[in-house]
PDB file of N, CA, C and O in Angstrom:
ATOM      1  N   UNK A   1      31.456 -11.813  21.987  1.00  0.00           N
ATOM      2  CA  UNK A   1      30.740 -10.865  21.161  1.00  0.00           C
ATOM      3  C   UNK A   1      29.458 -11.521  20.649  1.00  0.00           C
ATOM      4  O   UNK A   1      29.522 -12.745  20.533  1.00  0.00           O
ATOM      5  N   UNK A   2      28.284 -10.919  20.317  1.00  0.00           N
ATOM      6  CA  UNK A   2      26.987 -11.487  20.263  1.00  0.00           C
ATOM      7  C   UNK A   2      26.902 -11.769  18.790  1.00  0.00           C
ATOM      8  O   UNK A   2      27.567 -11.034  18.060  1.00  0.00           O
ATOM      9  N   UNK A   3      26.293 -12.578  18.324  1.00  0.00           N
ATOM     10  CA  UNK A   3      26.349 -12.872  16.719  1.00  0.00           C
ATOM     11  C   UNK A   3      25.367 -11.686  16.527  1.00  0.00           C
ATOM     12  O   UNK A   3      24.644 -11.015  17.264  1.00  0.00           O
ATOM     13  N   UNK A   4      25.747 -11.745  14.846  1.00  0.00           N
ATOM     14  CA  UNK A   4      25.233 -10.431  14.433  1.00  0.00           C
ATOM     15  C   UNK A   4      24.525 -11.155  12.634  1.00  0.00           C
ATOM     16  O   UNK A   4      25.245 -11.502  11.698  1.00  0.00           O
ATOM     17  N   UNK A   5      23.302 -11.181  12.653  1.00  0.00           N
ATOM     18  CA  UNK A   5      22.939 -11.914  11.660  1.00  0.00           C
ATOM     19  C   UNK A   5      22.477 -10.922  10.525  1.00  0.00           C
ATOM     20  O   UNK A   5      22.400  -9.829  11.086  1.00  0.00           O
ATOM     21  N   UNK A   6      22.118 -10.769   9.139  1.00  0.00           N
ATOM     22  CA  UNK A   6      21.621 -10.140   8.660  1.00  0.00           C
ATOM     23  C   UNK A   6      20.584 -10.834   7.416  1.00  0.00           C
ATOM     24  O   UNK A   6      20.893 -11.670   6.568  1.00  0.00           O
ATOM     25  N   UNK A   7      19.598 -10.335   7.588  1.00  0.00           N
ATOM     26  CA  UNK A   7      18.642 -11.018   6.309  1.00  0.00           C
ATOM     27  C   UNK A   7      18.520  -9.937   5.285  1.00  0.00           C
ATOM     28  O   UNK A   7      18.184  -8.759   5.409  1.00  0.00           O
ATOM     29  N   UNK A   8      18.935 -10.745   4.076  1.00  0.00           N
ATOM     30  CA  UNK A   8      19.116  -9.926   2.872  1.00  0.00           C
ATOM     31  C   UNK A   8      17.855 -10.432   2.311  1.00  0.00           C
ATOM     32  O   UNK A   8      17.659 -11.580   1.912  1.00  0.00           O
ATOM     33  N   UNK A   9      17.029  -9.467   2.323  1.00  0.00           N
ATOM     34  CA  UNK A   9      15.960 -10.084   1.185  1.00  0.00           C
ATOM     35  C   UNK A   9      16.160  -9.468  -0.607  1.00  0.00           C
ATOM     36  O   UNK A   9      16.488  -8.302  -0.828  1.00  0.00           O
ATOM     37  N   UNK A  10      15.922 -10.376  -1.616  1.00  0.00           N
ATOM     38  CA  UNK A  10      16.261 -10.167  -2.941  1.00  0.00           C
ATOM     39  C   UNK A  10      15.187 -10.151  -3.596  1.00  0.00           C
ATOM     40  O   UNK A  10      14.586 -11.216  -3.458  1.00  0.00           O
ATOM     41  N   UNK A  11      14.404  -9.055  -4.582  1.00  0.00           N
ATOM     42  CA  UNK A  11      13.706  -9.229  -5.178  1.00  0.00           C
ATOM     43  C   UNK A  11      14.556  -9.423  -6.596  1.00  0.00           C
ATOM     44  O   UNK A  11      15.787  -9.436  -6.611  1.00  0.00           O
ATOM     45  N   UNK A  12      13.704  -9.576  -7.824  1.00  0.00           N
ATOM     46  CA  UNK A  12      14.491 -10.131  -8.661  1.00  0.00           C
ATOM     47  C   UNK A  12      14.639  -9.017  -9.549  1.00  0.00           C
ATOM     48  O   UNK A  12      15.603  -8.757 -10.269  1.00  0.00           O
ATOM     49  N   UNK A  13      13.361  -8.272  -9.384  1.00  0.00           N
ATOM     50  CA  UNK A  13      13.762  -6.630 -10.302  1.00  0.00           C
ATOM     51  C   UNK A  13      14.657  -5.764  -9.964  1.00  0.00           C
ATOM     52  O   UNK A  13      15.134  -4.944 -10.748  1.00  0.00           O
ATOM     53  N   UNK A  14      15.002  -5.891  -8.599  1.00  0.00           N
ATOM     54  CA  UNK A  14      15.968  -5.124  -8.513  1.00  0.00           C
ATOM     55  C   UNK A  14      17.292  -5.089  -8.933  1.00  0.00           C
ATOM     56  O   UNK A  14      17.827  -4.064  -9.355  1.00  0.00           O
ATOM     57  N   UNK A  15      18.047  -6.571  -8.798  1.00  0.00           N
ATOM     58  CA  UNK A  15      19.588  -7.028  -9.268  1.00  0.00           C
ATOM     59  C   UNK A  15      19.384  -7.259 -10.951  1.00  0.00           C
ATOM     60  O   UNK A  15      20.430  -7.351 -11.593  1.00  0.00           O
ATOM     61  N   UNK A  16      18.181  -7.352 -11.648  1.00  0.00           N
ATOM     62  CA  UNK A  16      18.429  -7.027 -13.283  1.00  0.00           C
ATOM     63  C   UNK A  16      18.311  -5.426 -13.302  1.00  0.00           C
ATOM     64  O   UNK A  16      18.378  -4.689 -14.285  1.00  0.00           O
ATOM     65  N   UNK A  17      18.211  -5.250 -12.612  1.00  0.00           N
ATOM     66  CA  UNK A  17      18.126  -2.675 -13.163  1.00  0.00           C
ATOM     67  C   UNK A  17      19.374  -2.564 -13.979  1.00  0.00           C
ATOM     68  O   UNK A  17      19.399  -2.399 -15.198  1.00  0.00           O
ATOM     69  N   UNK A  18      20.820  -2.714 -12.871  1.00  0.00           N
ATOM     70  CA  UNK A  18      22.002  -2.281 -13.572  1.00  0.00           C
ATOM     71  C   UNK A  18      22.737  -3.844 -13.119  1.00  0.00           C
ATOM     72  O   UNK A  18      22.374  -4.789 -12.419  1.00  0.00           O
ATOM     73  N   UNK A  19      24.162  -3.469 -14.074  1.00  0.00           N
ATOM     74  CA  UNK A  19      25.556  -4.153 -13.507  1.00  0.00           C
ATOM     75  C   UNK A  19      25.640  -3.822 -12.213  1.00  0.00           C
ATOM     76  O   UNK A  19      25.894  -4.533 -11.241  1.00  0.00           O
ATOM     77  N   UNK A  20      25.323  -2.280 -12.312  1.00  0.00           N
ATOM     78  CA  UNK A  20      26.648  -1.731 -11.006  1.00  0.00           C
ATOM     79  C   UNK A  20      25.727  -2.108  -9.776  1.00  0.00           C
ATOM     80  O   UNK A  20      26.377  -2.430  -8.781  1.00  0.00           O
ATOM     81  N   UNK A  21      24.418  -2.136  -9.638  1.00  0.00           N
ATOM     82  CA  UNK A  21      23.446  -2.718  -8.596  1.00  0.00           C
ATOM     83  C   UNK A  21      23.651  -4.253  -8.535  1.00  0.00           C
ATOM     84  O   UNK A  21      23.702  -4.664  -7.375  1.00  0.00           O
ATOM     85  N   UNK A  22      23.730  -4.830  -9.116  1.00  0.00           N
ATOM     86  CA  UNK A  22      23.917  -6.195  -9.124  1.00  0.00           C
ATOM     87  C   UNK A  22      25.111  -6.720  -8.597  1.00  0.00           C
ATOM     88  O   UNK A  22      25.002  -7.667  -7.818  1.00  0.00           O
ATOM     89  N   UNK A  23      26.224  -6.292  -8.870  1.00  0.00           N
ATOM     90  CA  UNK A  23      27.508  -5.933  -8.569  1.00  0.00           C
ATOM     91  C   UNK A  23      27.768  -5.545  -6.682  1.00  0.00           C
ATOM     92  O   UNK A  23      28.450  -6.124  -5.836  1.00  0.00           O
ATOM     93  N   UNK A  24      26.972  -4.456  -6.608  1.00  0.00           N
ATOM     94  CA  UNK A  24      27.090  -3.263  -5.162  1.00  0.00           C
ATOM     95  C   UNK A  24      26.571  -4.376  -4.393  1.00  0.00           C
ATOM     96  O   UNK A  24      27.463  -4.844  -3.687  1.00  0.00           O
ATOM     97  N   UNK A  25      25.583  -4.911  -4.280  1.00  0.00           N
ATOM     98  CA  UNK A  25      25.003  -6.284  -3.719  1.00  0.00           C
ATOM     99  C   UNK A  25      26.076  -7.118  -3.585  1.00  0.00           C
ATOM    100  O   UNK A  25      26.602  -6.846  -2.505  1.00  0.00           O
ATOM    101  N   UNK A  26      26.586  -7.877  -4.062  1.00  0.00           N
ATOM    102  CA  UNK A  26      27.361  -8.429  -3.797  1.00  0.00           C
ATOM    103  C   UNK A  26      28.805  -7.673  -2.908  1.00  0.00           C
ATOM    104  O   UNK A  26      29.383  -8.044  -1.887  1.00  0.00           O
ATOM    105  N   UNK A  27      28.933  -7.024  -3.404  1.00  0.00           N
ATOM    106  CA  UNK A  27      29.946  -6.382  -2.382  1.00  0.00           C
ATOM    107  C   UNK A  27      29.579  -5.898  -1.050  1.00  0.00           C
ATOM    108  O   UNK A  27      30.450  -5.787  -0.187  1.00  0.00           O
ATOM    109  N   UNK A  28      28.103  -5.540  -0.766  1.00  0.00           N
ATOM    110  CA  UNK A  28      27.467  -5.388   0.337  1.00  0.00           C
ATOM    111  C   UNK A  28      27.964  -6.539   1.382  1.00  0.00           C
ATOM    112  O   UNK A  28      28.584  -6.510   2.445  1.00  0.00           O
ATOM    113  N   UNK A  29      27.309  -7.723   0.450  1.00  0.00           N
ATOM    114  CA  UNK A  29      27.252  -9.327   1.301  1.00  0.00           C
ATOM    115  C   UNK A  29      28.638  -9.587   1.898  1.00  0.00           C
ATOM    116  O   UNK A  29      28.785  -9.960   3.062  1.00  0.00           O
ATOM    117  N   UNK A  30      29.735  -9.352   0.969  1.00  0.00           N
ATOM    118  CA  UNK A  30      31.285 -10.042   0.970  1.00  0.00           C
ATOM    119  C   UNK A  30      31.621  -8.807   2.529  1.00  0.00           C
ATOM    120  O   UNK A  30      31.935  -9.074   3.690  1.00  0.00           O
ATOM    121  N   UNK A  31      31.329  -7.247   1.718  1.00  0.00           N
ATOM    122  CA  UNK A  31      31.577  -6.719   3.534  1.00  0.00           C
ATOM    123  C   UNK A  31      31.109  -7.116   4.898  1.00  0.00           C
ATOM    124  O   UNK A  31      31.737  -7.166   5.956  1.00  0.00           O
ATOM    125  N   UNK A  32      29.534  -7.459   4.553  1.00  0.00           N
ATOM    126  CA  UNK A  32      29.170  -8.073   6.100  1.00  0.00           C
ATOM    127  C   UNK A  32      29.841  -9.097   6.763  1.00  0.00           C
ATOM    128  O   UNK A  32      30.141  -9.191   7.953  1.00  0.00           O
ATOM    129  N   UNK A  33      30.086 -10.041   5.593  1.00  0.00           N
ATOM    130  CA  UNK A  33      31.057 -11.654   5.809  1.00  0.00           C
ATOM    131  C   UNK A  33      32.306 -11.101   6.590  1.00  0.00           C
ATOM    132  O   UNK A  33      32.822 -11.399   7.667  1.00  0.00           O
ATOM    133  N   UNK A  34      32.674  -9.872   5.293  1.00  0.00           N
ATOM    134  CA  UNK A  34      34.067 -10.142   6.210  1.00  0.00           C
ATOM    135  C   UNK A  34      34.431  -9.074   7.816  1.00  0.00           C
ATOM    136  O   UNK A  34      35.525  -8.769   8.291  1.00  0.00           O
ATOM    137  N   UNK A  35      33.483  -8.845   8.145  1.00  0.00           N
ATOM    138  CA  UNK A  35      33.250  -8.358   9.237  1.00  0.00           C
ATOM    139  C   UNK A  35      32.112  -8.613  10.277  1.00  0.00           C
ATOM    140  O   UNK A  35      31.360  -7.931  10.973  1.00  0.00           O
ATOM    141  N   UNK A  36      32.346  -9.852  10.054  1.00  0.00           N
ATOM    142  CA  UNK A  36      31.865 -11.214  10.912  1.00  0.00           C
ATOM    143  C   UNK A  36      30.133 -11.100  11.517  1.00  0.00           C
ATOM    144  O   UNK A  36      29.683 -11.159  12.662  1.00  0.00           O
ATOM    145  N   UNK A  37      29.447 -10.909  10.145  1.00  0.00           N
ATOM    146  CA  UNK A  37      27.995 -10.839  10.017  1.00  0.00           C
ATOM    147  C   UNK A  37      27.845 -12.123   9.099  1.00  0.00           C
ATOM    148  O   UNK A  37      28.385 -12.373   8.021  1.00  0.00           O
ATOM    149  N   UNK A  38      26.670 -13.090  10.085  1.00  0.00           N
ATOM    150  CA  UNK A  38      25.928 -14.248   9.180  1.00  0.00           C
ATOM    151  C   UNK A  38      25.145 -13.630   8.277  1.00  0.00           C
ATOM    152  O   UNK A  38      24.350 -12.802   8.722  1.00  0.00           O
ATOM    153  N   UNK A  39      25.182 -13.900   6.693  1.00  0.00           N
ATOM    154  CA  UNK A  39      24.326 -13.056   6.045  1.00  0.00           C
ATOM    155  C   UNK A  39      23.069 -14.482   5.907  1.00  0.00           C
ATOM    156  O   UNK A  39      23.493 -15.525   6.404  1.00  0.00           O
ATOM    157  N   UNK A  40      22.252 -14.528   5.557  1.00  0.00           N
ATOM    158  CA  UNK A  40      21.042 -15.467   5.013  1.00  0.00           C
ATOM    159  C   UNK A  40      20.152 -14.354   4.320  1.00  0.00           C
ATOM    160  O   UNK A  40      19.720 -13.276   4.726  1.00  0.00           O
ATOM    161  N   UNK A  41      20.043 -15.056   3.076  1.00  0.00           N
ATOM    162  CA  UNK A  41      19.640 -14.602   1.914  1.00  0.00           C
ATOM    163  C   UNK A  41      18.497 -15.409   1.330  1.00  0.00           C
ATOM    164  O   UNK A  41      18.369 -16.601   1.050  1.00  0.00           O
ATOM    165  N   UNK A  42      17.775 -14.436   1.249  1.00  0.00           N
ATOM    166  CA  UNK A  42      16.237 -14.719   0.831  1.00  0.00           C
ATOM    167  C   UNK A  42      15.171 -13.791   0.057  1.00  0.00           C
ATOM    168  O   UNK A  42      15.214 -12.571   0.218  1.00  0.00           O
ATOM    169  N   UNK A  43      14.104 -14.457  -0.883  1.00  0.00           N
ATOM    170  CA  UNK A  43      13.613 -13.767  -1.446  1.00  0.00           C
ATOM    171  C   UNK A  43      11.976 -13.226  -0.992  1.00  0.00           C
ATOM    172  O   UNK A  43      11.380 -14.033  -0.280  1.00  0.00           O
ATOM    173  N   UNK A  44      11.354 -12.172  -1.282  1.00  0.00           N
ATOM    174  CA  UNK A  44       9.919 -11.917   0.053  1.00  0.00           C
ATOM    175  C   UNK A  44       9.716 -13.274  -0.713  1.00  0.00           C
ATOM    176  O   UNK A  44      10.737 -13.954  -0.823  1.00  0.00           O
ATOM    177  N   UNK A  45       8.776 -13.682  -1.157  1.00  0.00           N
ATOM    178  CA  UNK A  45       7.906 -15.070  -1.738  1.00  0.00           C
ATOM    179  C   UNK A  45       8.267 -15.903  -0.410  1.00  0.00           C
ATOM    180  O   UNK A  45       7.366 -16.069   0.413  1.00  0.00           O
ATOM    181  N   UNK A  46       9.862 -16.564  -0.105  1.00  0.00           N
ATOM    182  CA  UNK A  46      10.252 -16.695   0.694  1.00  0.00           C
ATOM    183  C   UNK A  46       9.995 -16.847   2.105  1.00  0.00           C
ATOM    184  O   UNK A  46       9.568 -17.820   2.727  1.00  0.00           O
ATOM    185  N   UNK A  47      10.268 -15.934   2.409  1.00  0.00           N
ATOM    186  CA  UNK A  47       9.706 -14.984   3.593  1.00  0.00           C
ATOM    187  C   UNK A  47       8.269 -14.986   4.055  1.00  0.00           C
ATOM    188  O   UNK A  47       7.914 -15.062   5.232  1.00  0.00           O
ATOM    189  N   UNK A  48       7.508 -14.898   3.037  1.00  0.00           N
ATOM    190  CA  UNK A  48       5.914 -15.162   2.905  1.00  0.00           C
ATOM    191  C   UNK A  48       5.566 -16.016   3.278  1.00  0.00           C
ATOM    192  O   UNK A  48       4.899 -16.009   4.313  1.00  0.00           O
ATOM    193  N   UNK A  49       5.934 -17.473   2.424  1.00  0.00           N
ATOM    194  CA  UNK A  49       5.400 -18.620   2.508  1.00  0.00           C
ATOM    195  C   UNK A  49       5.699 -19.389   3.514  1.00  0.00           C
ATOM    196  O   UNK A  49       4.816 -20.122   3.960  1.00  0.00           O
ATOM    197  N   UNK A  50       7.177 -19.396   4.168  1.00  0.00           N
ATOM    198  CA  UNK A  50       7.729 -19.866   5.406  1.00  0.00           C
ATOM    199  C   UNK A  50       8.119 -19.021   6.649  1.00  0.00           C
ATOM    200  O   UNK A  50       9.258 -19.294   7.028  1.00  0.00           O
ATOM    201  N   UNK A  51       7.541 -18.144   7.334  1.00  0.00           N
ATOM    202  CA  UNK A  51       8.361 -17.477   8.044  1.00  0.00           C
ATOM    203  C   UNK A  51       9.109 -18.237   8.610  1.00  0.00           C
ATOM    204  O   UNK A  51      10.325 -18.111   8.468  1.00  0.00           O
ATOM    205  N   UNK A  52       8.329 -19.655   9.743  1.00  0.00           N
ATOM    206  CA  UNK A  52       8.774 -20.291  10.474  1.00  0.00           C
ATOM    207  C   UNK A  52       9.639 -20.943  10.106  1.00  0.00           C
ATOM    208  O   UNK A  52      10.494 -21.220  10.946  1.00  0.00           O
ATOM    209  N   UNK A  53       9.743 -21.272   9.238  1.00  0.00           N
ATOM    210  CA  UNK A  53      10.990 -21.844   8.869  1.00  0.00           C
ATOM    211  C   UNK A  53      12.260 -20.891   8.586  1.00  0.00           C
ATOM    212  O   UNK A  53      13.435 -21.233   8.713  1.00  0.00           O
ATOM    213  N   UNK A  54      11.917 -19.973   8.288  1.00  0.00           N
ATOM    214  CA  UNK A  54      13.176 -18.997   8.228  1.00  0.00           C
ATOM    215  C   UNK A  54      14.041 -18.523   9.802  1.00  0.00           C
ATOM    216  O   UNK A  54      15.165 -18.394  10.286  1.00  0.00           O
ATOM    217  N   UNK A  55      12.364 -18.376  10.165  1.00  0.00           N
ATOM    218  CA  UNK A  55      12.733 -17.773  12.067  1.00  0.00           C
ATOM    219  C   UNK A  55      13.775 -19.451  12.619  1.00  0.00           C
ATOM    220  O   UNK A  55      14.884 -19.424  13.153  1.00  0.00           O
ATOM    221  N   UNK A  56      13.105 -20.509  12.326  1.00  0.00           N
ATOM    222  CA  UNK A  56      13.779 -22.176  12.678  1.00  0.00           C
ATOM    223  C   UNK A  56      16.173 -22.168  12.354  1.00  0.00           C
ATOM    224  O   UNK A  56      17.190 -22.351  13.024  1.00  0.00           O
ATOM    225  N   UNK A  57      15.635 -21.705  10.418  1.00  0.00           N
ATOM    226  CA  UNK A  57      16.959 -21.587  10.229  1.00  0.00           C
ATOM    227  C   UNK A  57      17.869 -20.488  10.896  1.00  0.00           C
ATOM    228  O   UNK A  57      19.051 -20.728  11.142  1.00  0.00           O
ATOM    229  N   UNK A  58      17.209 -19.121  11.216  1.00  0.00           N
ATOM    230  CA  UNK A  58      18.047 -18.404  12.005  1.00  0.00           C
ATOM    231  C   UNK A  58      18.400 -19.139  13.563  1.00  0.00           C
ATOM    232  O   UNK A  58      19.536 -19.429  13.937  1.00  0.00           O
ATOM    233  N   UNK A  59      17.229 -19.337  14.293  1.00  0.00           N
ATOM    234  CA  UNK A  59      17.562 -20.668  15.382  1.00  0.00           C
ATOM    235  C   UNK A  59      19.089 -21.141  15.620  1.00  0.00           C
ATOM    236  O   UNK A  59      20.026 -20.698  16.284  1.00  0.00           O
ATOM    237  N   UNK A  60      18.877 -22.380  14.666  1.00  0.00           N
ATOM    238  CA  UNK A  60      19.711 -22.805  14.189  1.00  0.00           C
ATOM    239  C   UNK A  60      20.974 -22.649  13.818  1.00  0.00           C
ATOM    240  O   UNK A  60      21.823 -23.539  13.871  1.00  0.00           O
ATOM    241  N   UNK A  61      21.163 -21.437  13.402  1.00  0.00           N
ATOM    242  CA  UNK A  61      22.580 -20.641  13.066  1.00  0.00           C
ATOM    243  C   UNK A  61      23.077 -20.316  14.513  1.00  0.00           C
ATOM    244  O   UNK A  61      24.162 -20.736  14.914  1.00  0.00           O
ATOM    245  N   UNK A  62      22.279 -19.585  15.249  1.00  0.00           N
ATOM    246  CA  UNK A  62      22.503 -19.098  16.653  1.00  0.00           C
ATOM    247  C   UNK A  62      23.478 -20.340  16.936  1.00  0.00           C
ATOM    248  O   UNK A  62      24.678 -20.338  16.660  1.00  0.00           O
ATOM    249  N   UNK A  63      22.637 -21.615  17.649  1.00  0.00           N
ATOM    250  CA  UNK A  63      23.034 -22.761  18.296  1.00  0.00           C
ATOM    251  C   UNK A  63      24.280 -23.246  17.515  1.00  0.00           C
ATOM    252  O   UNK A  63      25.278 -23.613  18.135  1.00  0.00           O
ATOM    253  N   UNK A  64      24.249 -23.251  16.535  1.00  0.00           N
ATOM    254  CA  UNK A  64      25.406 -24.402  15.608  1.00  0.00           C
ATOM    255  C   UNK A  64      26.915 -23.131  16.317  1.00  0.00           C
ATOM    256  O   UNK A  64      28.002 -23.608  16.642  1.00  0.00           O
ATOM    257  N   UNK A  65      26.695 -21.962  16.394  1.00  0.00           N
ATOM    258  CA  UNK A  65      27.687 -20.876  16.108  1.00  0.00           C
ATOM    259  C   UNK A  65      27.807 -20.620  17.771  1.00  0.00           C
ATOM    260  O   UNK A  65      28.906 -20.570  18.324  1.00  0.00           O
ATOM    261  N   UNK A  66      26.510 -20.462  18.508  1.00  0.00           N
ATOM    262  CA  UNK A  66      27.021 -20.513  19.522  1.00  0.00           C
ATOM    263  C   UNK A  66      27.268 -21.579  20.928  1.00  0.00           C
ATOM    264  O   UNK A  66      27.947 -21.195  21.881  1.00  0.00           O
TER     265      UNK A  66
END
C-alpha cells in the first residue's frame, strides 16, 4: 500500500478561537495516525521560510518507511 502523508499546517489564531477547535484538531491528527497516515505538522512561517527542507523531511519519511 503506498504511504499516505498529510501536512497539517497550524496557524496560531485558529487553535486559540475555541476548546472545541483546538480539541477537533487533535482528534483530526489521532484519526489520520490511526488509520495509517504520516501526519507532519507545521506552521505557514514554516513552510515559507524552508520549503526545501520540508519537501527534504517528507523525502525522508518516504525512504526511512519505505
Amino acid at each position: 500500500m503506498p504511504e499516505r502523508i498529510a501536512l497539517e499546517v497550524h496557524g496560531f489564531h485558529v487553535h486559540t478561537r475555541t476548546r472545541y477547535t483546538y480539541q477537533r484538531g487533535l482528534e483530526r491528527v489521532n484519526d489520520l495516525q490511526r488509520d495509517g497516515w504520516i501526519v507532519l505538522q507545521h506552521t505557514p512561517q514554516q513552510l515559507l521560510a524552508r520549503p526545501w527542507g520540508i519537501a527534504r523531511m517528507i523525502e525522508d519519511v518516504l525512504r526511512t518507511r519505505g
